[in-house]
C-alpha positions as CSV (number, residue, x, y, z in Angstrom):
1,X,34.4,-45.9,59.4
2,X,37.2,-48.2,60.2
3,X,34.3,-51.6,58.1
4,X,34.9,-49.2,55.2
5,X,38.1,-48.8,54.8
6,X,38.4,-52.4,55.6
7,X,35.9,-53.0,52.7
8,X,37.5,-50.9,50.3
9,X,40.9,-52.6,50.8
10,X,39.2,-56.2,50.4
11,X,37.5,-55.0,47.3
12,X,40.6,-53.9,45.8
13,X,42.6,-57.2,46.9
14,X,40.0,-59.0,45.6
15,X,40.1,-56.9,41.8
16,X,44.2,-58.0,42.4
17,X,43.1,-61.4,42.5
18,X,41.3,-61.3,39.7
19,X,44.0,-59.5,37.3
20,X,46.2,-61.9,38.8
21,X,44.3,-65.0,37.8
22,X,43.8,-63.1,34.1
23,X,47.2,-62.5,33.5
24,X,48.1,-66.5,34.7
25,X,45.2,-67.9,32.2
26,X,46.9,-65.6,29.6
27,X,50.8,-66.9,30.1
28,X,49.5,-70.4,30.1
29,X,47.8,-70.0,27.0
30,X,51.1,-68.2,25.2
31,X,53.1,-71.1,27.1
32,X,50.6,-73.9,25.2
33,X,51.0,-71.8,21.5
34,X,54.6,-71.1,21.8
35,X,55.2,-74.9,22.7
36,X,53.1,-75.9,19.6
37,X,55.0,-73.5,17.3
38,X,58.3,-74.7,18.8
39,X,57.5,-78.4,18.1
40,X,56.5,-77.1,14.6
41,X,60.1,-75.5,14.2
42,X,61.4,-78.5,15.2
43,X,59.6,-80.8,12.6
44,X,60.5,-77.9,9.6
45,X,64.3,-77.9,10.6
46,X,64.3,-81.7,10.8
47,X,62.7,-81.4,7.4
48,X,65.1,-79.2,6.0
49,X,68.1,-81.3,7.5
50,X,67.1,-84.3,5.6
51,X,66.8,-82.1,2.6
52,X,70.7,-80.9,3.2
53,X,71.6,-84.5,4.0
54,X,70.2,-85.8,0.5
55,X,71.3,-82.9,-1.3
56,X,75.1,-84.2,-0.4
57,X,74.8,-87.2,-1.3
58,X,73.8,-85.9,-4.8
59,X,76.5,-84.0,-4.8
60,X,78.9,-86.6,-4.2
61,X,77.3,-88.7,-7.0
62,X,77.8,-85.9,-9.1
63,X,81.3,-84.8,-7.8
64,X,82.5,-89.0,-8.6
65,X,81.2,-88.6,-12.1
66,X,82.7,-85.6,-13.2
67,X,86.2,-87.4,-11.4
68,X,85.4,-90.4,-14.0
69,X,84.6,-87.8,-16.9
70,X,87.6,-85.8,-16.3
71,X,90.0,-89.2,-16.1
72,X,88.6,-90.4,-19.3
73,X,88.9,-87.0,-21.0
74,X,92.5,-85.9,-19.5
75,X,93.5,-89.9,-20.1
Protein backbone atom coordinates (compact mmCIF):
# COMPACT_ATOMS: atom_id res chain seq x y z
CA UNK A 1 0.00 0.00 0.00
CA UNK A 2 2.56 2.25 1.37
CA UNK A 3 4.66 1.63 -2.97
CA UNK A 4 1.40 3.23 -4.00
CA UNK A 5 0.92 5.95 -2.40
CA UNK A 6 4.63 6.48 -2.98
CA UNK A 7 3.88 6.05 -6.67
CA UNK A 8 1.03 8.28 -6.81
CA UNK A 9 3.00 11.07 -5.18
CA UNK A 10 6.06 10.60 -7.71
CA UNK A 11 3.65 10.64 -10.55
CA UNK A 12 2.20 13.80 -9.56
CA UNK A 13 5.68 15.47 -8.81
CA UNK A 14 6.67 14.31 -11.86
CA UNK A 15 3.31 16.09 -13.91
CA UNK A 16 4.68 19.29 -11.58
CA UNK A 17 7.85 19.01 -13.25
CA UNK A 18 6.47 19.02 -16.36
CA UNK A 19 4.08 22.12 -16.01
CA UNK A 20 6.88 23.63 -14.53
CA UNK A 21 9.30 23.15 -17.43
CA UNK A 22 6.07 24.36 -19.82
CA UNK A 23 5.44 27.38 -18.12
CA UNK A 24 9.63 28.25 -18.19
CA UNK A 25 9.72 27.40 -22.13
CA UNK A 26 6.69 29.79 -22.32
CA UNK A 27 8.25 32.93 -20.25
CA UNK A 28 11.41 32.53 -22.19
CA UNK A 29 9.66 32.75 -25.33
CA UNK A 30 7.45 36.05 -24.19
CA UNK A 31 11.00 37.22 -22.66
CA UNK A 32 12.74 36.68 -26.50
CA UNK A 33 9.28 38.58 -28.30
CA UNK A 34 8.90 41.25 -25.84
CA UNK A 35 12.86 42.04 -26.17
CA UNK A 36 12.43 42.14 -29.97
CA UNK A 37 9.41 44.47 -29.78
CA UNK A 38 11.21 46.64 -27.29
CA UNK A 39 14.30 47.06 -29.60
CA UNK A 40 11.67 47.83 -32.34
CA UNK A 41 10.18 50.69 -29.99
CA UNK A 42 13.36 51.76 -29.59
CA UNK A 43 14.38 52.13 -33.30
CA UNK A 44 10.56 53.92 -34.06
CA UNK A 45 11.17 56.48 -31.20
CA UNK A 46 14.68 57.13 -32.44
CA UNK A 47 13.03 57.54 -35.70
CA UNK A 48 10.51 59.85 -34.67
CA UNK A 49 13.19 61.92 -32.58
CA UNK A 50 15.18 62.64 -35.66
CA UNK A 51 11.95 63.61 -37.29
CA UNK A 52 11.21 66.25 -34.22
CA UNK A 53 14.85 67.30 -34.40
CA UNK A 54 14.58 68.26 -38.29
CA UNK A 55 11.27 69.56 -37.95
CA UNK A 56 12.99 72.50 -35.66
CA UNK A 57 15.40 73.22 -37.53
CA UNK A 58 12.77 74.02 -40.26
CA UNK A 59 11.06 75.93 -38.09
CA UNK A 60 13.84 78.02 -37.21
CA UNK A 61 14.61 78.60 -40.99
CA UNK A 62 11.25 79.58 -41.27
CA UNK A 63 10.88 81.55 -37.92
CA UNK A 64 14.45 83.81 -39.38
CA UNK A 65 12.61 84.51 -42.50
CA UNK A 66 9.52 85.76 -41.47
CA UNK A 67 12.02 88.10 -38.81
CA UNK A 68 13.73 89.40 -42.31
CA UNK A 69 10.09 89.76 -43.97
CA UNK A 70 8.68 91.50 -41.15
CA UNK A 71 11.98 94.03 -40.93
CA UNK A 72 11.78 94.78 -44.47
CA UNK A 73 7.96 95.28 -44.31
CA UNK A 74 7.71 97.26 -40.86
CA UNK A 75 11.22 99.15 -42.13
Amino acid sequence: MSENIDNMVLEQLRLIREDLNGLRDGMQSLETRMDARFDDIEAELQGHRMMIFGLSSVIGQIDKRVERLETKIGG
